[in-house]
C-alpha positions in Angstrom: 17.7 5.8 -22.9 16.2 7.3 -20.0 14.5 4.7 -17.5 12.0 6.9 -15.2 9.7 9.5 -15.7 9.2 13.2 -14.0 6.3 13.7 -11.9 4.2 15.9 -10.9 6.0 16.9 -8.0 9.5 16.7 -10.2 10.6 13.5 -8.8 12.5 10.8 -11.3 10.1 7.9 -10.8 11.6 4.3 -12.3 8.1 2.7 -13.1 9.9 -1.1 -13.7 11.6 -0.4 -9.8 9.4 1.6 -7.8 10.4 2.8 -4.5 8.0 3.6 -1.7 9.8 7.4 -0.7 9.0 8.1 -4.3 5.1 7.1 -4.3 3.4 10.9 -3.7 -0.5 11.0 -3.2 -0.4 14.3 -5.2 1.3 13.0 -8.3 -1.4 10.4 -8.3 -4.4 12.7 -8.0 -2.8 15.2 -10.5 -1.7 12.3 -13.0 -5.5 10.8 -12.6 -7.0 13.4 -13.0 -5.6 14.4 -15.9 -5.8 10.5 -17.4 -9.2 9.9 -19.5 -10.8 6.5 -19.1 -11.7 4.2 -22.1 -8.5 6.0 -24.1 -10.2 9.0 -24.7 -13.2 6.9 -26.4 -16.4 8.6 -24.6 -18.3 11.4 -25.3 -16.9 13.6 -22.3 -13.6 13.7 -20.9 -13.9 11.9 -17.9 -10.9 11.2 -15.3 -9.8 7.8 -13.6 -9.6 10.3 -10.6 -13.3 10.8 -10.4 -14.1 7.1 -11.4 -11.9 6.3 -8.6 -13.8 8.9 -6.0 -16.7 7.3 -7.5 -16.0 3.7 -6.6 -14.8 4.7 -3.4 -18.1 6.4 -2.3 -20.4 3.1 -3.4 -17.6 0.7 -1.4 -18.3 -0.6 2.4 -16.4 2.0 4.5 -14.1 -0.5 5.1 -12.7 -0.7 1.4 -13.3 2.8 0.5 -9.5 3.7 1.0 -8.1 0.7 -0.6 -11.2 1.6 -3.7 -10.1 5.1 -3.7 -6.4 3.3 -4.6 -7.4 1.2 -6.9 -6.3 2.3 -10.1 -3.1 4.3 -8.5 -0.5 2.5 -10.6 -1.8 4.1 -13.6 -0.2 7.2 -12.6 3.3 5.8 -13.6 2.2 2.9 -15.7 -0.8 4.8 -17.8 -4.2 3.3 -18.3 -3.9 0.1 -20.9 -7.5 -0.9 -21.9 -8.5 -4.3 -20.5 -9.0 -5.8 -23.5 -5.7 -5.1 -24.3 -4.4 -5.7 -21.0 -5.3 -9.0 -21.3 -3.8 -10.0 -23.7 -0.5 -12.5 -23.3 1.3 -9.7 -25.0 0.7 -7.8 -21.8 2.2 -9.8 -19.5 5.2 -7.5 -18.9 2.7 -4.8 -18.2 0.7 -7.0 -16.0 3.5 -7.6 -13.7 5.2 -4.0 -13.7 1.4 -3.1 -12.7 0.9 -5.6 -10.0 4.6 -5.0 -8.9 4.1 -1.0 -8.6 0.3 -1.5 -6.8 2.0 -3.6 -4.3 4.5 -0.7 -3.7 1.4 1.8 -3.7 -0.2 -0.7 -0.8 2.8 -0.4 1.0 3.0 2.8 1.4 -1.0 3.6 2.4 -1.0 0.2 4.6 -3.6 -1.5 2.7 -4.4 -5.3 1.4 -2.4 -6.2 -1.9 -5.1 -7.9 -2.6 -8.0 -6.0 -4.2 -11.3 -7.2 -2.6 -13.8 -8.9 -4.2 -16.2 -6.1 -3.2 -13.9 -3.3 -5.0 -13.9 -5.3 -8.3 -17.5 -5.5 -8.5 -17.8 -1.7 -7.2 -15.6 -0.9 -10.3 -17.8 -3.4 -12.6 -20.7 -1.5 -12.0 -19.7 1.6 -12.4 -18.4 0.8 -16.1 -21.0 -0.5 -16.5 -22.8 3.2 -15.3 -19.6 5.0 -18.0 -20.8 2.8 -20.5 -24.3 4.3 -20.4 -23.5 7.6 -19.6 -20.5 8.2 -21.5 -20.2 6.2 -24.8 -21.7 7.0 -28.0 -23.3 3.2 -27.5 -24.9 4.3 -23.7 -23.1 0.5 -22.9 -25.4 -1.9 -25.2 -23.6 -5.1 -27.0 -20.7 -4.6 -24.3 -20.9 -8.1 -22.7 -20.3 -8.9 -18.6 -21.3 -6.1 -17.9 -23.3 -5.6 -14.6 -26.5 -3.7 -13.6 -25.3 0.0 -13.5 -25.8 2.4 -10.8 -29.0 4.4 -10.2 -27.4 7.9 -10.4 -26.2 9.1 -13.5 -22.3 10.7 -14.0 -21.9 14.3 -15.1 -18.1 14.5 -15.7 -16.1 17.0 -13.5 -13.0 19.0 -15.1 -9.3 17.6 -14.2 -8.6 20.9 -11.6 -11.9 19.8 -9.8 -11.4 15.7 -9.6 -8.2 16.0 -8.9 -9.4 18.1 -5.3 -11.6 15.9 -4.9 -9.3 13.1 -5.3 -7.1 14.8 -2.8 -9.9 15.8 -0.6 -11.2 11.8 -0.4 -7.9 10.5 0.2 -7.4 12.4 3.2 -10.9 11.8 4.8 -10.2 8.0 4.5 -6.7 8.2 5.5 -7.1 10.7 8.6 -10.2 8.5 9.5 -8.3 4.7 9.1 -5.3 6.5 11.6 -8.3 6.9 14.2 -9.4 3.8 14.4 
């Protein structure tokens, strides 16, 4: 049975024993953007890439790298909805995923440990996706937080994935200034 995966780029990536020469920031824009959030459940495709750009741009600049990042594992690992991730049958994939994001850190030089800020930033913006793109525009979905002012209009995958691409290296060119 065959253990990794082909990227993008045509690497053999072992999702269950990442290695940080294999992590590639265009295999994760490419595999984002071509990901749909809530399973395919909304009324627009709509990418992890440009709900990741999205968080990044309502983060403290500080963050907005490690935002941008946020959801980078699910370029090997896939996106698992949380209430399924959740669930004690998930544990495997809950460790694989925090395993893998701690690779992912390594290699960008950012915290393992998602900031408090970031989680909220990505709170409020399902709770904006929930408005804007389900058939229920968010209502009886509990925890949820106030959503964002602004309103999403989803972008095709071609077009998050640039600007995927095009945020990483603003933030990454701008954190090797300082």
């Amino acid at each position: 049975m065959q253990n990794w995966i082909q990227t993008f780029t045509g690497k053999k990536f072992y999702p269950l024993e990442p290695k940080k020469e294999d992590i590639n920031i265009t295999d994760i824009a490419h595999a984002l953007s071509n990901q749909c959030r809530f399973a395919g459940h909304c009324t627009q495709f709509y990418s992890i890439a440009q709900h990741s750009v999205l968080v990044s741009l309502m983060c403290p600049e500080q963050h907005m790298l490690r935002a941008l990042l946020h959801d980078a594992a699910e370029t090997y690992l896939v996106d698992i909805p949380s209430p399924l991730k959740v669930l004690p049958e998930f544990e495997p994939y809950r460790i694989a995923e925090k395993r893998l994001m701690d690779v992912i850190c390594e290699v960008f030089d950012l915290d393992k440990d998602e900031p408090d800020i970031v989680k909220y930033v990505d709170k409020r913006m399902l709770a904006t996706e929930a408005r804007d793109l389900t058939l229920t525009e968010g209502r009886g979905w509990s925890s949820l937080v106030e959503p964002f002012e602004f309103h999403i209009r989803p972008w095709t995958p071609e077009y998050a994935r640039a600007k995927f691409i095009s945020r990483f290296y603003e933030l990454y060119s701008l954190r090797k200034l300082t």
